[in-house]
N, C-alpha and C positions, 0 to 999 in steps of 0.2 A: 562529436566524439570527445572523449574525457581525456583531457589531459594525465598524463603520469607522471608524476615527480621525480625527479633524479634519485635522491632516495631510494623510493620503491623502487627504481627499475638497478640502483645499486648491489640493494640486497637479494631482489630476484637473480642477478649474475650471481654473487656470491654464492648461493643457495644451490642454483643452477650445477657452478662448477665444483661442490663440495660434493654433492651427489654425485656427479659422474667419479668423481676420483676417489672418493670412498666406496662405490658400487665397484670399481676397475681393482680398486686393492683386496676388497671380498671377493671379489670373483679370483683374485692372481694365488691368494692364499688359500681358497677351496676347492680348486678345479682338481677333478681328478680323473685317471683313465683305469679303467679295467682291463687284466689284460687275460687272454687263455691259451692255452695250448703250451705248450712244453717240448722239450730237446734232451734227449739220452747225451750225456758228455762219458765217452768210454777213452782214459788214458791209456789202455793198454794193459790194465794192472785187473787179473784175474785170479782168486783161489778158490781150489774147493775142499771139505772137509770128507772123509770117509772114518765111520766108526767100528768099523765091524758090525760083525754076525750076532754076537752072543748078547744075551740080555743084560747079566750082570757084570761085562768085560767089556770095556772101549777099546781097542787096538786105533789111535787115531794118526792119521795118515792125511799130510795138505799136499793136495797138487797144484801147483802154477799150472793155470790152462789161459795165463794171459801170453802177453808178448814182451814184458818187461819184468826184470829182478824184482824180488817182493822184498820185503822183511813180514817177517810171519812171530804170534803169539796166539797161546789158547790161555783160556780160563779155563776150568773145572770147578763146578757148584756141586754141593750134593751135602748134607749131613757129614759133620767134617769126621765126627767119631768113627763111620765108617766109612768112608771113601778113601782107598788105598791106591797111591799113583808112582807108579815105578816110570825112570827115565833114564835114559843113558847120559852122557857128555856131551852129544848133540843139543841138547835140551838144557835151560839154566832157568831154575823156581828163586822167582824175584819176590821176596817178601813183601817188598812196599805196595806192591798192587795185588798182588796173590796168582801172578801170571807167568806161564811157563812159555819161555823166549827161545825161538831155535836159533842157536849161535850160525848159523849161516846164510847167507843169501838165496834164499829160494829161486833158480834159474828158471828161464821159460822151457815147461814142459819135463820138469824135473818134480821128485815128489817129497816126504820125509818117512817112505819106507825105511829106509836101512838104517835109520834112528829106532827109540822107542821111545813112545810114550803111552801109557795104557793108564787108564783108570779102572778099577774092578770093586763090588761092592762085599765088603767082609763083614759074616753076620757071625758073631758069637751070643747066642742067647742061651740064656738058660732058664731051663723049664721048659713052658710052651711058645711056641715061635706067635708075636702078638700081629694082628690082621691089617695089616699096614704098608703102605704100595711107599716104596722111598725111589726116588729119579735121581742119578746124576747127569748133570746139564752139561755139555759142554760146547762152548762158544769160542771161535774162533776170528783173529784180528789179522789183518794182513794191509800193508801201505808199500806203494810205489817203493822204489830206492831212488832217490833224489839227492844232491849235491848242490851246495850254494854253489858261489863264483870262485870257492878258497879251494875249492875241492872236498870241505868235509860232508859228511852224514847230513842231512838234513832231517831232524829229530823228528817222529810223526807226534799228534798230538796225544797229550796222557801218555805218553811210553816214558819211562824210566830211560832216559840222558846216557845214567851210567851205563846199562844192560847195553845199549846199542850201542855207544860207542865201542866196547869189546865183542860186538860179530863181526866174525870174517866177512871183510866188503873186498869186491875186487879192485882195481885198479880205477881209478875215473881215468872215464872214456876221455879221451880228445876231442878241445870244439871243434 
């Protein structure tokens, strides 16, 4: 049998033990798992929108159909030249984002009938009326009512700061 040098059987450990810990650190840095399946997370926080009947008339109307206070906004998109949008005081058109904010806390099971907000589309053409289908959109936002630990508003994201802190909020609850 062949003798082996100290040496050689040196750098066979060295060699030996660099692979394992360089294989152990690729493997720690590349492992990965896949994962599947999913989970509804429902807070309690439910709206829904109703537009009316008429084609060129939005009468829009948000119902809380959750089980917590909302804060509620719509948009209205359409051809700005014509899209005509009446509101009452209930309702405040914030410019910086172009979104009309209901000043009040949407209750559970409560709606914003007895507000108004309507968009309607107003055509003044002249001459012959030109062959042209025009939509106004309109999309509505609604978040939790939530309170830090100080008691104030907890601001939903992208809402204008100012508009919320002036709706009517009720009292924070007691912990």
């Amino acid at each position: 049998m062949k003798k082996i040098s100290r040496t050689t059987m040196m750098i066979f450990a060295l060699v030996l033990s660099l692979s394992v810990t360089i294989g152990g650190s690729l493997a720690y840095f590349s492992d990965h798992e896949s994962a599947s399946g999913g989970a509804t997370l429902n807070l309690g926080g439910k709206t829904e929108m109703k537009e009316g009947e008429k084609a060129n008339e939005k009468d829009i109307v948000i119902t809380n159909t959750g089980k917590t206070n909302m804060l509620v906004r719509v948009g209205i998109y359409g051809p700005d030249e014509m899209a005509d949008v009446e509101f009452d005081g209930e309702w405040l058109y914030n410019e910086n984002d172009g979104m009309y904010y209901y000043m009040n806390v949407l209750e559970p099971g409560a709606d914003t009938s007895a507000s108004k907000l309507k968009s309607s589309m107003k055509f003044d053409w002249k001459g012959d009326e030109p062959e042209y289908e025009f939509e106004v959109t309109v999309v509505h936002e609604s978040a939790q009512l939530l309170f830090d630990n100080n008691g104030k508003v907890i601001i939903p994201d992208k809402w204008d700061p100012d508009v919320v802190n002036n709706i009517s909020v009720p009292e924070v609850p007691e912990a």
